[in-house]
C-alpha positions in Angstrom: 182.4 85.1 84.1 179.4 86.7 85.6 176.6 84.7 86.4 174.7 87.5 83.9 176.8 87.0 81.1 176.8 82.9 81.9 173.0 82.7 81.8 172.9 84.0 78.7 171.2 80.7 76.1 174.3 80.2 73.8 174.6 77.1 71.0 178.6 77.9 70.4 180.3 76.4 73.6 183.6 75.7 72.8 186.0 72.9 74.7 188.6 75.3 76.4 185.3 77.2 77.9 183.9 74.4 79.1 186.5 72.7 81.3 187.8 76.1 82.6 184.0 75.6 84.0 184.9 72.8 85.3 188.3 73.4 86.6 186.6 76.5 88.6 187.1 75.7 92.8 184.0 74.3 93.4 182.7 76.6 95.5 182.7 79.4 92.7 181.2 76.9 90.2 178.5 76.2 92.8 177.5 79.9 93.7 177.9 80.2 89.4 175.5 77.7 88.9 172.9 78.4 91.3 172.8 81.7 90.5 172.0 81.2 86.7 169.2 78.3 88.4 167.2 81.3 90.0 167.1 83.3 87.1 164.9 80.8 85.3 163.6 78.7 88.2 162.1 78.1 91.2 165.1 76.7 93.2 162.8 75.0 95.8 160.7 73.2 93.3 161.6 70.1 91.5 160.1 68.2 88.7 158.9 64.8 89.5 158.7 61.6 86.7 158.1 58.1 87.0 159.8 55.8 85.0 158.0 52.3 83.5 159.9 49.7 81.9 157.2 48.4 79.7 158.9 46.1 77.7 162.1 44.4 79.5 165.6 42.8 78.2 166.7 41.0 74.9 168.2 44.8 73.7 169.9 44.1 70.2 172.0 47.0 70.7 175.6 45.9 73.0 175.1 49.7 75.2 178.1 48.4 77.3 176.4 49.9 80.2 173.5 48.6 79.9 171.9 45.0 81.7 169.1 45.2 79.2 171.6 44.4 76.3 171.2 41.2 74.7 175.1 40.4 74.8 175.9 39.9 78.3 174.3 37.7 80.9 173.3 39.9 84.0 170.4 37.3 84.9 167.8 40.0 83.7 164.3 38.1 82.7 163.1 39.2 79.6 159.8 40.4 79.4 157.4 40.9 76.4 155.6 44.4 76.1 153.3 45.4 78.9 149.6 45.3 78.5 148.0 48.9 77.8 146.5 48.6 81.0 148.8 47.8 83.0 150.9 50.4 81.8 147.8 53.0 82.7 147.0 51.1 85.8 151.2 52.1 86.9 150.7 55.5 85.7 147.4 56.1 88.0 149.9 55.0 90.9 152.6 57.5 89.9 150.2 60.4 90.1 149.0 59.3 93.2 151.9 59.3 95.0 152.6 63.1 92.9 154.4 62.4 89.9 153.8 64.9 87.4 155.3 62.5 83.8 155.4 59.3 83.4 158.1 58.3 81.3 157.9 54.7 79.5 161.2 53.0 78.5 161.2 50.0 76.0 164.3 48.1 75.2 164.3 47.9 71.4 166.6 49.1 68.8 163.6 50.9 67.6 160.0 50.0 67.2 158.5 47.9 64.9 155.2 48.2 62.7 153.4 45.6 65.3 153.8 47.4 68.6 153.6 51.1 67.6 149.6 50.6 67.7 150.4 49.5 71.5 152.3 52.4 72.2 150.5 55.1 70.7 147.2 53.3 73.1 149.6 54.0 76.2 150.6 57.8 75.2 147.0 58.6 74.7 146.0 56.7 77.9 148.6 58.4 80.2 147.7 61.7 78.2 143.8 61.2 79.8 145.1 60.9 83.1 146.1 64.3 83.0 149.8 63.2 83.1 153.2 64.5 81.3 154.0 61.5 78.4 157.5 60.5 78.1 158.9 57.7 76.0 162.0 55.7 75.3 161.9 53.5 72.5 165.1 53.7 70.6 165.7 55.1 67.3 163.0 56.6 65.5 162.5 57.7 62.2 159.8 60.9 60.8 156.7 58.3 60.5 156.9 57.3 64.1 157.9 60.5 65.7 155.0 62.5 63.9 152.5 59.7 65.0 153.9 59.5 69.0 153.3 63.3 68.8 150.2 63.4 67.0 149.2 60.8 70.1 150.3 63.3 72.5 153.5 62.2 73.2 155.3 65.9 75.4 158.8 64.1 75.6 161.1 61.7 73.8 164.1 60.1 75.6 167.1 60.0 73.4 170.4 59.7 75.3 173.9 60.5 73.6 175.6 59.0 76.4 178.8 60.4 75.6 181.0 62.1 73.6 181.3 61.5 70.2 185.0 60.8 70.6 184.5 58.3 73.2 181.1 56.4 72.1 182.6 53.8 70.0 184.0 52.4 73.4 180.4 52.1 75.0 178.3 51.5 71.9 179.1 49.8 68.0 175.7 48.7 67.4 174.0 52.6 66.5 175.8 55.2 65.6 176.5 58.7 67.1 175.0 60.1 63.8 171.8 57.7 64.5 170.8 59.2 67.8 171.8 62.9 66.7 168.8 62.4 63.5 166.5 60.9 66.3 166.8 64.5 68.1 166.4 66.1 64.8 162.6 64.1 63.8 161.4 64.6 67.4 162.3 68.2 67.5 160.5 68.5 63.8 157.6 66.8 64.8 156.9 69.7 67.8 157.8 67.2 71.0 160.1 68.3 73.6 164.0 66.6 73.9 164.8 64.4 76.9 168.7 63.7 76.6 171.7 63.3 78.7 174.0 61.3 79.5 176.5 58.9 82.0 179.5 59.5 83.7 181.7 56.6 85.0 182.1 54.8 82.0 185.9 55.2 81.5 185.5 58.8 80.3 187.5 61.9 80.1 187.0 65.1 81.3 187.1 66.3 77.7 184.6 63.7 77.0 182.3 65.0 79.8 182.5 68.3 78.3 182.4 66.9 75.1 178.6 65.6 76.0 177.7 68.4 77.2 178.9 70.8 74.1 176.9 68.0 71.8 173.6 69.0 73.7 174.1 73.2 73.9 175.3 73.4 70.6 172.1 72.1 69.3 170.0 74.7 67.8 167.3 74.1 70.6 168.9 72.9 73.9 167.0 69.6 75.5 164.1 70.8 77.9 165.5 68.1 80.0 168.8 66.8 80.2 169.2 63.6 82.4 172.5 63.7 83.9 173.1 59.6 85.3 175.9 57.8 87.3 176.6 54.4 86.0 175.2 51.9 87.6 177.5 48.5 87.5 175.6 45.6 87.3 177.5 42.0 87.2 177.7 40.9 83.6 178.2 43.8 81.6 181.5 45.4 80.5 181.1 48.4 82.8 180.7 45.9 85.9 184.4 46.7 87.3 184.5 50.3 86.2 186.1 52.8 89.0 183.3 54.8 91.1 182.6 58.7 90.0 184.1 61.0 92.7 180.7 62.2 93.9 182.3 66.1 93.6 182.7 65.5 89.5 179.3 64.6 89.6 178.6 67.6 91.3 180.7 69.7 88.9 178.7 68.1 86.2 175.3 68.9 87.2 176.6 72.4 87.3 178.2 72.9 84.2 175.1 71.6 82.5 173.3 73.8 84.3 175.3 76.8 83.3 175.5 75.8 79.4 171.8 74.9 79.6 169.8 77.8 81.7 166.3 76.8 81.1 167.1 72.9 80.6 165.4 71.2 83.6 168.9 69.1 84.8 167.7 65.7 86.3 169.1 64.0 88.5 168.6 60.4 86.8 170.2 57.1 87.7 172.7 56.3 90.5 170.4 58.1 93.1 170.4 55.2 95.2 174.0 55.1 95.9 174.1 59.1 96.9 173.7 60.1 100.3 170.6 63.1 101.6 174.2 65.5 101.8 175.1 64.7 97.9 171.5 65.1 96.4 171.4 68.5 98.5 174.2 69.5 96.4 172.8 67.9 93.6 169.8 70.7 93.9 172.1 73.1 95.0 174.0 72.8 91.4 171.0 73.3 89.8 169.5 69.9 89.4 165.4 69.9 89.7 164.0 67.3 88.2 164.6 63.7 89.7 162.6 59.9 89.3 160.2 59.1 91.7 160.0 55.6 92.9 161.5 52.5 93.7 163.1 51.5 89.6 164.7 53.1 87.0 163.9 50.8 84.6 165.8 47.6 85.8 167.8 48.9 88.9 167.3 50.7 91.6 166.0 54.1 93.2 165.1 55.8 96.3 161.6 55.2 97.4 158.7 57.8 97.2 158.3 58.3 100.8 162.1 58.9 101.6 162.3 61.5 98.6 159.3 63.3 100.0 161.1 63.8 103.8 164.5 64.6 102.0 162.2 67.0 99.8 160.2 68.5 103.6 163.7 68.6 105.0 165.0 70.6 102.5 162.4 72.9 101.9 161.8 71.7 98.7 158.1 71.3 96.5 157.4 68.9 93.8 157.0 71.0 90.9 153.3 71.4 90.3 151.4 71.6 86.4 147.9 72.7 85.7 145.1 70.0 86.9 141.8 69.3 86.9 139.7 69.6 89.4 139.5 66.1 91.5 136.3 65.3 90.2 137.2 65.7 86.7 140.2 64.1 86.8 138.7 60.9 88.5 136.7 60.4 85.7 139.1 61.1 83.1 140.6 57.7 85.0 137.7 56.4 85.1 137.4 56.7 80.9 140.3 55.8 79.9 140.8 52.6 81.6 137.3 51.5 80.3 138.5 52.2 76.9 141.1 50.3 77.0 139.1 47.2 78.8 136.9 47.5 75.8 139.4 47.6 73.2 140.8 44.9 71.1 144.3 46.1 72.1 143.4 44.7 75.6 146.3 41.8 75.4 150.0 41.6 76.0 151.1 43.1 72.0 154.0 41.0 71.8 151.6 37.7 71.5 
């Protein structure tokens, strides 16, 4: 297949054409892949998000993966939702050090009627700042999605995780079907579709293609498509799972790359385990977007400073958006912070 013919946006991916790109030597699937990258990007710039857990632990749902969950012990203190301030406070920091979104991940099943006043305060806040809004917040249904968007919400975090054959093993508490109508009210609403998923979890290589067919085959592919290695963590399910061969990683970032041309492909969770040579390969594939900081949420990731030297090493540019001039943008800082000082939202919402 030529790299013409593969760049070409499709929604009809079938199985047998997905893992004969898979079961291409690597090499070919690499030059494939990087190929279809430069005809819609930059391939020395990546995009650059922060990620803020602002409310922590006591998950109802039993993600198997997951040391948020509610049903397992992993020692994780649960916290109640962040203050608005402190979640703009964080999100000054992030685009000091030249993050581009900031991304805000809450562990709920979904919202409730008592926090979404909370949350739409942060969206607008970040929004100020001049910053790319993501959100995570579990399912949603059209009420919430239209307000988050009407806040200025640019991205919603949705993950299928899986396939559908295999997500019964990872997840009984929300349905496949429940996350696939969450993509549908975002993408109504006019936001943009964050959603990926994990690999070492047990799965297949059908089931890796499997994920992937899910997300191309919708009728709009994902603008970004997180693409995570699991992370075992002591007290879930997933603790004793085997490691992913850091080549199938590889050969995933790829393939998602060629089934999803214009999708920015991030390189998401599991960062910290991969060597400077892997994450090369990782951009290589076509992967450029990537978290920027020291915690994805609850665990671990490479700091800022040692992503900008891999980044100067490599050649590599944090992809730049529109700003305002520094004066400007100062005071848009300036603003919104007072705002929210002044406003009777001021106060940790789950009190």
């Amino acid at each position: 297949m030529s790299a013409t013919a593969a760049c070409a946006t499709r929604h009809d991916w079938s199985l047998a054409e997905v893992k004969a790109l898979f079961e291409q030597p690597f090499n070919d699937l690499i030059f494939q892949a990087q190929g279809v990258h430069r005809q819609h990007f930059d391939a020395n710039r990546v995009q650059v998000s922060t990620l803020l857990s602002i409310k922590t632990g006591a998950c109802p749902e039993d993600c198997k993966y997951c040391p948020q969950s509610g049903h397992y012990n992993t020692g994780l203190e649960k916290e109640k939702l962040m203050e608005v301030q402190k979640v703009l406070e964080a999100a000054a920091e992030a685009k000091a050090i030249g993050s581009t979104r900031f991304c805000m991940g809450a562990a709920w099943k979904h919202p409730s009627a008592k926090d979404m006043p909370y949350v739409l305060k942060m969206v607008e806040g970040v929004k100020a700042l001049g910053l790319e809004t993501c959100m995570t917040l579990g399912k949603l249904d059209q009420e919430q999605t239209r307000a988050l968007a009407a806040a200025g919400l640019d991205y919603y975090n949705h993950n299928l995780d899986t396939s559908p054959e295999f997500y019964g093993s990872i997840i009984t508490t929300r349905t496949y079907a429940d996350r696939l109508e969450t993509l549908s009210h975002v993408r109504e609403s006019g936001m943009k579709i964050c959603s990926g998923g994990i690999l070492g979890m047990g799965e297949s290589l059908n089931d890796r293609a499997g994920l992937l067919i899910q997300l191309a085959n919708l009728p709009e592919h994902p603008e970004s498509v997180p693409i995570n290695m699991l992370v075992k963590v002591k007290g879930t399910p997933l603790a004793d799972e085997q490691d992913v061969d850091p080549f199938d990683f590889i050969r995933m970032l790829a393939v998602a790359r060629i089934m999803m041309p214009k999708s920015h492909v991030r390189l998401s969770a599991g960062r910290e385990q991969m060597n400077e040579q892997m994450q090369a390969l990782a951009f290589l594939a076509g992967a450029n977007s990537i978290f920027y900081g020291e915690k994805l949420l609850t665990t671990g990731n490479p700091q800022a400073d040692k992503d900008m030297l891999l980044f100067k090493r490599l050649g590599i540019q944090p992809e730049a958006r529109e700003e305002h001039d520094d004066e400007v943008h100062q005071a848009a800082i300036e603003q919104a912070l007072v705002e929210q000082r002044d406003s009777k939202l001021f106060y940790n919402a789950a009190l």
